[in-house]
C-alpha positions, 0 to 999 in steps of 0.5 A: 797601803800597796795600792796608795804607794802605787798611787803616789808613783812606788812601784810594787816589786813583790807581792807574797800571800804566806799560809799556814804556821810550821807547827800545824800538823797535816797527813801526807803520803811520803816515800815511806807511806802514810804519815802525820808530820808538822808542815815544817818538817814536810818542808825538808822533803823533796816536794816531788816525793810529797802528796797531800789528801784533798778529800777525794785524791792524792795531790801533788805537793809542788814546793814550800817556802818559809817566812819569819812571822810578821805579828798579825797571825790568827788562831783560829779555835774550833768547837772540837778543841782544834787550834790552827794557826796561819795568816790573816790571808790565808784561806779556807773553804767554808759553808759561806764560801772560799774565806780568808782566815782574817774574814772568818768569825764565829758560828762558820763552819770549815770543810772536813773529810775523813783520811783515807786509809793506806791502798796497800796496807801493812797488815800481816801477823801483827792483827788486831791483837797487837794493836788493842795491846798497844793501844792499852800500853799508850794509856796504862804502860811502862816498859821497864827493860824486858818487862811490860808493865800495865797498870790497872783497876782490881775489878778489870777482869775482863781486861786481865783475860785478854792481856793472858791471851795476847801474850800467849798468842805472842810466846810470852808470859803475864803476871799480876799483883793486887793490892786492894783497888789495883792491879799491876800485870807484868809481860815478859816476851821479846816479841811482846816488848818489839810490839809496843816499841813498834806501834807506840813512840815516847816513853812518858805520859806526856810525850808517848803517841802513835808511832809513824808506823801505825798510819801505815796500817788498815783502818781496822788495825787502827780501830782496835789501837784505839780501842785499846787506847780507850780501854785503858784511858776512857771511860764509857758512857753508855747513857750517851754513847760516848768515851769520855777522856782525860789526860795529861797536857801530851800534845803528841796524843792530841794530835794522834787522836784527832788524826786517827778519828779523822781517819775512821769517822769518829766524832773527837772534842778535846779541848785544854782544861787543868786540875787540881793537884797538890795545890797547883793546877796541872793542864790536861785534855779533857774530851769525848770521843763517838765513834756515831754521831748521836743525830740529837737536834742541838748536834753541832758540827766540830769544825764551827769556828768558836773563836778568832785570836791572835796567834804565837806561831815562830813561822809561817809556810806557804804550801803549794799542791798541783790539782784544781780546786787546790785544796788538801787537808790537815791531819785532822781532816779540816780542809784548807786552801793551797796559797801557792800555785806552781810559780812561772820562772822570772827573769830576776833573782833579786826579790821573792818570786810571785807565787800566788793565785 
């Protein structure tokens, strides 16, 4: 359409490539450390105190700007359950190459690298106890004043020793009741109850998640955060190596996941699902996590592209980072192209700036 209005003798004023939806999740390093955050929440920072990971460095982010949707945004479905939503220009690198998101189809596969851990991480007395201790307080707890409360199955003995030991260590104390199948254990502790607020935000299963904290902390720390997570929330199968996952439609703990497992090299799929329940149909996740690939032939990659749809996105952003090839990643780890280089001034204040490569 631009180049036949050119033709028939229209000028093109302004020119504008959008990017990514306000709603989609990346990993940044901010003035307050390491942290996952929704792009449209990076766009109330200042830029300059903004980097983003593109997979061998930190990157400066130099500016963002906003733009109401225009209708024709694509969803693009991944096989790890990923949804992102940009433009139909929007671009990302590929195993065919540098493509526009309205180009991709199914079977391509979009690049991924894993997130680094924090340089000056902020490990101290609160080790890998604490964590695992928060971890299972995501998936089974409930804090109700000064008391913990941790739900749970007779038979979890194991689980039962290691919650005495933790809230000794800590200087509290732990109480339990059975009653046939289920245990219930109480902690009581100041220091115990600081722990769970500090590394777990939310209060419900359907919006409790990693505090911005956690992302401040070493890879190991996270490992056992998980750990306790999955104690509490998975299942192990040992057939396969794997931790099968199910649970509540939490798009707070879906987000968290995938950018902890990007984070530590483990394989996520969590994909939207429902069950029955009082004759109504409840939406959940359901998945799997690996901490090792299973090196299995028919093995597919969790960043092939599975569909190609129209999106529901409210805006769109277009982000811009400093260093060549201009690239930074989601929280995921799912890398994707920067739209918008470092602009050169204009001399008019009456249109968009033209801001892109």
């Amino acid at each position: 359409v631009a180049f036949a209005l050119q033709s028939d003798g229209w000028f093109l004023r302004s020119d504008i490539i959008w990017c990514l939806s306000g709603g989609t999740f990346v990993y940044a390093k901010t003035a307050r450390g390491e942290t996952v955050c929704t792009v449209k929440d990076l766009a109330r920072l200042a830029p300059e105190s903004v980097q983003l990971w593109n997979g061998n460095r930190w990157t400066r982010l130099l500016g963002m700007s906003q733009s109401p949707r225009s209708g024709d945004e694509i969803e693009i479905v991944l096989r790890s359950g990923e949804r992102i939503s940009c433009t139909p220009t929007h671009r990302f690198p590929t195993a065919r190459g540098l493509l526009a998101a309205a180009d991709l189809r199914a079977g391509d596969l979009l690049a991924r690298v894993t997130l680094p851990e924090p340089e000056t991480p902020k490990d101290c007395a609160l080790d890998e106890d604490a964590a695992w201790l928060a971890g299972i307080y995501l998936a089974e707890g409930s804090l109700s004043g000064d008391t913990i409360q941790i739900a749970g199955h007779a038979k979890e003995e194991a689980r039962w020793d290691r919650l005495q030991r933790v809230a000794r260590k800590y200087g509290g104390s732990i109480t339990r009741t059975v009653t046939g199948n289920c245990m219930s254990v109480r902690l009581y502790g100041r220091v115990l109850v600081a722990i769970v607020e500090e590394f777990v935000s939310g209060r419900v299963a359907h919006d409790k998640g990693f505090a911005p904290t956690v992302w401040r902390y070493s890879n190991r720390f996270l490992a056992a955060f998980v750990a306790g997570y999955l104690d509490g929330d998975g299942h192990w199968d040992a057939k396969n190596r794997r931790w099968r996952l199910g649970f509540c439609r939490n798009y707070n703990l879906d987000r968290d996941l995938r950018a902890a497992c990007a984070r530590l090299g483990y394989t996520l799929t969590l994909h939207l699902s429902s069950v029955p329940y009082r004759g109504r149909r409840v939406p959940t996740f359901k998945g799997e996590i690996r901490m090792e690939r299973s090196g299995h032939h028919n093995e597919r990659d969790m960043g092939e592209v599975v569909a190609v749809q129209r999106a529901r996105c409210r805006n769109v952003y277009d982000l811009g980072v400093a260093d060549d090839p201009h690239v930074f990643a989601l929280a995921s780890g799912v890398l994707t192209h920067n739209s918008k280089p470092n602009p050169m001034p204009e001399s008019v204040t009456d249109r968009p700036t033209k801001a892109h490569e």
